[in-house]
C-alpha positions, 0 to 999 in steps of 0.5 A: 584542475580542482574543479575537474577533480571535484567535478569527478569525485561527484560523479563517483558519489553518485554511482556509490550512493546506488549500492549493490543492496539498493538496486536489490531492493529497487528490483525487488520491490517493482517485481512486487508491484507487478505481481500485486497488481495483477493479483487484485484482478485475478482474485477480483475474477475469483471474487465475482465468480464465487458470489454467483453461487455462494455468499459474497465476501463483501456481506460476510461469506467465504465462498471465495476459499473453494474457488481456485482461481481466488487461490491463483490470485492469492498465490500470486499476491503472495509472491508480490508480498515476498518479494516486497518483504525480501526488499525491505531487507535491503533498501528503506521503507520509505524507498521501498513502499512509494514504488507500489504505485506501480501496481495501481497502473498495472491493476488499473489497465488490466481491470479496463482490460479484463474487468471492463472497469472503464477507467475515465480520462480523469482516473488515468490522470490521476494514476499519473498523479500518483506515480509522480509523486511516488517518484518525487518521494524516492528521488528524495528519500533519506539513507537508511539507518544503520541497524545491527541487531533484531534488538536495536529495532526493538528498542526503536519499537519501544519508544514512547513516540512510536508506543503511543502511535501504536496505541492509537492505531489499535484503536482506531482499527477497533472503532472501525470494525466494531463501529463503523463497518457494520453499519457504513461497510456497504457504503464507505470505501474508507470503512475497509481500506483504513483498517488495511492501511492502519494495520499495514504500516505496523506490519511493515515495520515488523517485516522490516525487523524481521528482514533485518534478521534474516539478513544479519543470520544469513551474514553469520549473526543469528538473531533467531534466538532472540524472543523479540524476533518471533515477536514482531513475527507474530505481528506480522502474522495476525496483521497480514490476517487481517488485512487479506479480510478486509481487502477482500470485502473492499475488492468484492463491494467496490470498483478495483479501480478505485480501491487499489489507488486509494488502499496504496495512498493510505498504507504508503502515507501510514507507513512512511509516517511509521517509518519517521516516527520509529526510524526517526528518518527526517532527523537525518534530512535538510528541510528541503528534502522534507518539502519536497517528500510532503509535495510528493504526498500532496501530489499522490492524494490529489491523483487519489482524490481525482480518482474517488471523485470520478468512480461514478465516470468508471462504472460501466453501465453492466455494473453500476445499476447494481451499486445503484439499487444496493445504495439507492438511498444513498445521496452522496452517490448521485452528487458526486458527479454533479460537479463534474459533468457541469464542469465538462458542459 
């Protein structure tokens, strides 16, 4: 009978650990995933067709901004992003961010569909690679800490721990963009997406507290009136800036395909890494839980991996002689494949 007993209240612990909030914030960030995966292509159409007759993003232009159908992708990826920002509001970032691997698959069929970016057997591989370690991340992601006040996230904010990731982040980005990209941008996929993913995960912790505000005002606590709201606002605003720059002139220089995989494992493993160090997530998990969230981390950079390692095998022949003669001094270019196709003979 105890056993019955235990055996039922188990059963109600499930069902009560998916509250009402968890399954908004579930919703709302594969809405979001959807509409961002879709947004890379369209803006991608809007790319390439503003480059015929003005100055492509990827060598500095913004041609791209009288093109209306880079408007309709810019449009829906702000949809995607209030859809996310909302889920923050509701669910952890580290349940949230990992379901954006959704949009990897939906930007990648659509870019075989609509682009004629052939996407290799390896490259779906590695897709499915993502997704299962994306899953393995949710299944075991801590409980979300319980915050009451815009103030308390300050407080987080402000610790020397996540101070001094800040710090760092900043500098990096500066590195990257004062030193690195003028000279390895054309060249190096890495250049552009790390300054997104860098600035991505301080953003998210903003939208976090600014979600976390407009939830508490909605309920009858107006946290409005407290400055250290409008200043992860202002976070929010120049880190979104920069990041729609720098995502532009990756989406105009490099195979969709291949950017969105990568751009979506470096935010995801940033933010996450973010969210441990501000939030202090892994303080409430067994070692089990934090081995098996780091296989899922191993197993979304190995899909990640497969797929840089295979773009060579996605660029159809209509665009690779383009990529080819741009970087024909490149040597890490033609290596890349070498292994591969020895590997298939």
């Amino acid at each position: 009978m105890g056993t019955e007993v235990s055996h039922h209240y188990s059963w109600r612990d499930t069902y009560r650990g998916m509250s009402s909030d968890n399954i908004k914030g579930l919703v709302l960030a594969l809405s979001s995933s959807v509409f961002i995966g879709a947004s890379f292509i369209i803006k991608k159409k809007g790319l390439k067709k503003s480059g015929v007759s003005g100055v492509r993003a990827g060598v500095g232009g913004y041609s791209y901004l009288y093109e209306p159908l880079w408007w309709v992708g810019m449009i829906t990826m702000i949809v995607g992003e209030a859809a996310n920002f909302a889920a923050y509001a509701f669910a952890p970032a580290i349940l949230v961010t990992p379901l954006g691997a959704l949009s990897i698959i939906i930007s990648a069929v659509l870019a075989h569909i609509i682009l004629q970016e052939k996407l290799h057997i390896f490259g779906i591989l590695g897709c499915a690679l993502c997704v299962v370690g994306s899953t393995t991340i949710v299944l075991h992601a801590p409980q979300e800490r319980e915050i009451s006040s815009v103030k308390e996230v300050w407080d987080l904010a402000t610790e020397p721990g996540f101070l001094f990731y800040a710090a760092l982040v900043i500098t990096l980005v500066f590195i990257l963009v004062f030193q690195y990209i003028p000279q390895y941008g054309q060249t190096h996929i890495m250049c552009y997406i790390g300054v997104c993913s860098l600035v991505g995960s301080l953003s998210v912790m903003s939208v976090k507290a600014i979600g976390i505000s407009l939830k508490l005002t909605l309920s009858g606590t107006n946290q409005l009136v407290y400055p250290q709201t409008w200043a992860f606002t202002v976070v929010v605003v120049l880190s979104v800036i920069t990041q729609l720059n720098y995502l532009n002139k990756a989406l105009d220089t490099f195979n969709t395909a291949v950017v969105s995989p990568i751009y979506y494992v470096m935010f995801t493993s940033l933010t996450i890494l973010a969210s441990v160090i501000m939030f202090k997530d892994w303080d409430r998990q067994s070692p089990t839980q934090i081995v098996t969230e780091m296989c899922g981390f191993v197993t979304i950079l190995s899909g990640t991996f497969l797929l840089h390692r295979t773009k060579d095998m996605v660029d159809g022949p209509a665009v690779l002689p383009v990529r080819l003669s741009k970087h024909a001094d490149e040597d890490s270019f033609g290596q890349e494949g070498i292994p591969l196709r020895r590997q298939q003979t």
